[in-house]
PAZAKOL-371850 format. One record per residue (C-alpha): residue number from 1; x, y, z. Coordinates in steps of 0.25 Angstrom, whole numbers. Each point is the difference from the previous one (the first is absolute). Layout:
REM PAZAKOL-371850
NUM/X/Y/Z;
...
//
This chain:
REM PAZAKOL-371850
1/-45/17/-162;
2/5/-6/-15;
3/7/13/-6;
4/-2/-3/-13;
5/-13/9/-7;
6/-6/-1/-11;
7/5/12/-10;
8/-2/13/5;
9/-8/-5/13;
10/4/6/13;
11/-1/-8/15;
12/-8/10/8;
13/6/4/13;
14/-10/-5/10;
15/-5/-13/-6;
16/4/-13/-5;
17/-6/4/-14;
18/3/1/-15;
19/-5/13/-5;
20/-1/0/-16;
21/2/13/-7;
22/-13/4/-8;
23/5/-3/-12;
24/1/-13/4;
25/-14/-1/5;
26/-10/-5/-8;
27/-12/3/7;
28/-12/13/-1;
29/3/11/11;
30/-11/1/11;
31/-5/8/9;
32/3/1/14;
33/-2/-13/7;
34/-3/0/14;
35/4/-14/4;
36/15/3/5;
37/1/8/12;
38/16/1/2;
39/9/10/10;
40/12/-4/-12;
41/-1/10/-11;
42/3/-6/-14;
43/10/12/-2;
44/7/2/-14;
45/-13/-8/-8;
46/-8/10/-2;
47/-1/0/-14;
48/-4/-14/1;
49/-14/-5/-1;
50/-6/-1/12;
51/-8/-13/-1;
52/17/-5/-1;
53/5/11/10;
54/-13/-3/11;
55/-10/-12/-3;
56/11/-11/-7;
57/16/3/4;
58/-2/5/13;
59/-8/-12/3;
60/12/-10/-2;
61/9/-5/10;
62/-12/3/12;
63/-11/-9/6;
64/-10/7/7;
65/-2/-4/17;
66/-13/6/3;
67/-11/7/-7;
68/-13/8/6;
69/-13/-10/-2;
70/-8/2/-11;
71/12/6/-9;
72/11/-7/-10;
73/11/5/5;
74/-2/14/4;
75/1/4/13;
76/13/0/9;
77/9/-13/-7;
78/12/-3/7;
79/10/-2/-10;
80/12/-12/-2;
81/11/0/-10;
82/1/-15/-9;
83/14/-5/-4;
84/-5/-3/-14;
85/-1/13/-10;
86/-12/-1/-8;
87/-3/8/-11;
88/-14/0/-4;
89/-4/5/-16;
90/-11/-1/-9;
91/0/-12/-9;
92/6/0/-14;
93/-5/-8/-11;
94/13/-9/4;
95/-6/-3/12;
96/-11/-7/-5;
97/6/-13/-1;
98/6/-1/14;
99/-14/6/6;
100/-8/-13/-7;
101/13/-10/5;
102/-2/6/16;
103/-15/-2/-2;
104/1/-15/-3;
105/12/-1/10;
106/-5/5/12;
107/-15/-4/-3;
108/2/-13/-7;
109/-8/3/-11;
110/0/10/-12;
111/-8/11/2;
112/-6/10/-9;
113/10/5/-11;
114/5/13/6;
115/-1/10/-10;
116/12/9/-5;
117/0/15/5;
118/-3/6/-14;
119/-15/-10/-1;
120/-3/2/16;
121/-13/6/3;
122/-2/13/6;
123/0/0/16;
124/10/-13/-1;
125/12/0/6;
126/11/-10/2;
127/15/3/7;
128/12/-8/-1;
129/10/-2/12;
130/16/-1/-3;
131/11/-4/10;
132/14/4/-9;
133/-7/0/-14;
134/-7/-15/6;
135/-17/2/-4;
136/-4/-6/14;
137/-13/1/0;
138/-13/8/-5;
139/-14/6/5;
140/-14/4/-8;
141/-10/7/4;
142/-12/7/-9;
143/-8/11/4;
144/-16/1/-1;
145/-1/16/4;
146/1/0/15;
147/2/-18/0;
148/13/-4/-1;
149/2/-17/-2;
150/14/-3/2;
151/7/-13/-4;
152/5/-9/-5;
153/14/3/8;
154/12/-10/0;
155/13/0/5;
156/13/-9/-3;
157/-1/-12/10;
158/16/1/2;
159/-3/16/4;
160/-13/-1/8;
161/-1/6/13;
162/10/11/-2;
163/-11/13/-2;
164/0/-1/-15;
165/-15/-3/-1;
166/-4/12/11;
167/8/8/-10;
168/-10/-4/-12;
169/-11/1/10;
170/2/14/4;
171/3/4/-15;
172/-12/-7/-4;
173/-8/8/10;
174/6/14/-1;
175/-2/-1/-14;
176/-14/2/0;
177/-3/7/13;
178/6/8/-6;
179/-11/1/-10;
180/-11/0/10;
181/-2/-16/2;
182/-3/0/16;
183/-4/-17/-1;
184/8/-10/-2;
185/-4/-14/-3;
186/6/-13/-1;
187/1/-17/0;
188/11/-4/8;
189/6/-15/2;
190/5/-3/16;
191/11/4/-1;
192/-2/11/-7;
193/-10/8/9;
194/10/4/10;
195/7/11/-9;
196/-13/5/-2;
197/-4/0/14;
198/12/9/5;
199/-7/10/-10;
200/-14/1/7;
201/-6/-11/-10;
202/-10/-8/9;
203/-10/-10/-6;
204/-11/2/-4;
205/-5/-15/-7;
206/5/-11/-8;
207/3/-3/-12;
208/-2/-16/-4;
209/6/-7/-14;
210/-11/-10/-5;
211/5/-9/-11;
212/-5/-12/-9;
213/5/-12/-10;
214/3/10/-11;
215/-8/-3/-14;
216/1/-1/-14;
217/-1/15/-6;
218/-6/8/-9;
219/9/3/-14;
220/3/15/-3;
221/-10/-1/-11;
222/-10/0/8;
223/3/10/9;
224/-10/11/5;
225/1/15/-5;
226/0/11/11;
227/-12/8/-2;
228/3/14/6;
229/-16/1/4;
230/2/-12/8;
231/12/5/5;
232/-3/15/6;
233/-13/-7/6;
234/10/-11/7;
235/11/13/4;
236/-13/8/5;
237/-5/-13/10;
238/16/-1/3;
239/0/15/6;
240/-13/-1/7;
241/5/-14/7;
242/15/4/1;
243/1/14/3;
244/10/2/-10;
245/1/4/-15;
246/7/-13/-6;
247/-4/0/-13;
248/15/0/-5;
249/2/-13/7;
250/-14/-5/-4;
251/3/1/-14;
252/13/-7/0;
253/-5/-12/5;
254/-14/1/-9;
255/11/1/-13;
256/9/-10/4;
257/0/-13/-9;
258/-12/-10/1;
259/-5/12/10;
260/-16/-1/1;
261/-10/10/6;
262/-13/-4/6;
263/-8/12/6;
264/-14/2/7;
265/-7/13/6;
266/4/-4/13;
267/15/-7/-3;
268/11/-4/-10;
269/11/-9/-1;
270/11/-2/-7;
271/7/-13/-6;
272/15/3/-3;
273/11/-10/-1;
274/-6/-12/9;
275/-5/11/10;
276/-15/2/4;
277/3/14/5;
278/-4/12/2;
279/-14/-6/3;
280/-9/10/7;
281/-14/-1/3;
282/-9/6/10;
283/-7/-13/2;
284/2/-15/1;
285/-10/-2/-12;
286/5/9/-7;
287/16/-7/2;
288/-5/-13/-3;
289/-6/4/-12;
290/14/8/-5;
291/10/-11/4;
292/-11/-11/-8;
293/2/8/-12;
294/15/3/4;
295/3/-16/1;
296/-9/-3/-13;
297/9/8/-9;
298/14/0/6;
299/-1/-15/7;
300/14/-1/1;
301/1/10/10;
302/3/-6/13;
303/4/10/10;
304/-9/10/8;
305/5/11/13;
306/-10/0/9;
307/-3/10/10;
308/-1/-8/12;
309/-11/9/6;
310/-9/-5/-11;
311/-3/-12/3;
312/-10/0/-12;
313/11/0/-9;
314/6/-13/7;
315/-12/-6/-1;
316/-1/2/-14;
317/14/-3/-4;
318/1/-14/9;
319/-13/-3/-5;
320/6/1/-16;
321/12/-9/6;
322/10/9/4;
323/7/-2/14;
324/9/8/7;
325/14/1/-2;
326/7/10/8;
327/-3/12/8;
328/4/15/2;
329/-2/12/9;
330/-8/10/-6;
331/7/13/5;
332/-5/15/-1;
333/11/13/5;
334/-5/13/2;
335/-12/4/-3;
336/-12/-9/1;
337/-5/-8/-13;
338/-11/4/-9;
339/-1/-15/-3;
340/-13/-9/2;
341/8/-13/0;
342/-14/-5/2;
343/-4/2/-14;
344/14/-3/-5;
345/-1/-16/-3;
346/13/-1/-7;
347/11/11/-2;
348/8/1/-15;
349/12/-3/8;
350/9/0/14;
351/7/11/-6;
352/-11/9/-6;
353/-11/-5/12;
//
């Protein structure tokens, strides 16, 4: 293990980890979480917090074996050491930059803008990972009460396969059961999937990318104003179909630039960026109708996330032009999901589902 800590850090005696001293630490304390069950005590930390001294620095340096079915993590987990020392924080406005450079990296494509720590909404979270000073790699994950939706997550190619991303995962995870989330849902690529399988993920559907020719847009002028009527009848349909109270996520999409909102007693969507999503309906009329109206005003929106259990929605987006571009595993932890994925014709994002 490299001797050299960060000021004031101490290398606990039983793991190959990096304990920070609270003043360091910039996180909330949390209550208890129940994720780690460890015969190691943490001894001499007590005054730390205890989502650092149980949910996010125990958690580095260790890969779990073999967990109870139907749990993340939770029962008996036969415990390794890594040779790499992680250390895994919360991010920093200086952070930023590096988060939206690993996106594009390891995805091959910018992703949506991550927001500094200071204008994150509430329920948001996003860690860091160092080796020796050296940002590694990061996780997110944003809770809807007892949902959690975890990603994006990315790791350094040149560092990859050395625990670092079962490090954020386990953060990400005891960071809000220990809030009360018991269900934890994601899109994984491939490759991906396999972490989140030694966790107890399993899957539960697919998620499919349709894309089309992109076309001309619509100038800022004309953009559509958010009118909060529309909008708490669209977050109340979002709760009855999802399960979840999303209405923090809902509204950052409706408020984005060129964002438009087309609601219907029985359905919304939401137009932001060149994304159709979140488009929820209870009926196929009722989607056709939506994405119509979504297409009509934003027409240079060109990319939809279909549920591949709905296979109205594909019928409707392949009819407007759209083919399929690439593929993911739609992967549920813990608890079962609240989610109708038939009513779901396009999620807001991989990331927020």
């Amino acid at each position: 293990m490299d001797s050299t800590l960060p000021p004031g850090g101490t290398a606990n005696q039983h793991y190959d980890v990096l304990i920070l001293p609270k003043a360091d630490f910039e996180g909330p304390q949390r209550r208890r979480s129940s994720w780690w069950k460890s015969t190691q005590p943490l001894a001499g930390h007590e005054n730390l917090p205890l989502s650092v001294r149980e949910g996010v620095q125990r958690s580095n340096g260790f890969a779990p074996e073999t967990h109870d079915k139907g749990s993340l993590g939770c029962g008996r987990a036969k415990l390794r050491m890594r040779s790499t020392t992680a250390l895994v924080r919360e991010l920093r406005q200086s952070d930023v930059s590096f988060v939206d450079g690993l996106v594009a990296l390891a995805f091959g494509r910018p992703g949506r803008p991550q927001l500094g720590p200071n204008a994150m909404p509430p329920g948001e979270i996003c860690y860091v990972a160092e080796i020796d000073g050296t940002r590694v790699g990061f996780g997110a994950a944003r809770g809807y009460g007892e949902v959690a939706y975890i990603g994006p997550m990315a790791v350094d190619p040149s560092v990859r396969r050395q625990g670092i991303a079962t490090s954020l995962l386990r953060a990400l995870i005891a960071f809000f059961q220990g809030s009360g989330c018991g269900t934890f849902l994601l899109d994984a690529t491939e490759s991906g999937a396999p972490l989140y399988e030694r966790f107890g993920f399993a899957d539960v559907d697919r998620t499919d990318v349709y894309e089309r020719d992109a076309k001309a847009g619509i100038s800022a002028e004309s953009a559509v104003g958010l009118n909060e009527r529309d909008f708490l009848q669209a977050a109340a349909i979002d709760r009855r179909i999802t399960g979840c109270d999303r209405r923090v996520t809902l509204r950052r999409f409706a408020q984005d630039s060129n964002a438009s909102l087309a609601v219907h007693k029985h359905g919304f969507a939401i137009t932001h960026g060149r994304v159709v999503g979140p488009w929820l309906a209870d009926s196929g009329s009722v989607a056709r109708i939506l994405f119509h109206a979504a297409l009509q005003v934003r027409p240079e929106a060109n990319i939809v996330f279909v549920p591949r259990s709905n296979q109205e929605a594909i019928s409707l987006v392949t009819d407007a032009g759209f083919v399929l571009k690439r593929s993911l595993r739609h992967l549920c932890g813990g608890g079962p999901s609240p989610m109708r994925r038939m009513s779901i014709f396009g999620q807001g994002s991989l990331a927020h589902g």
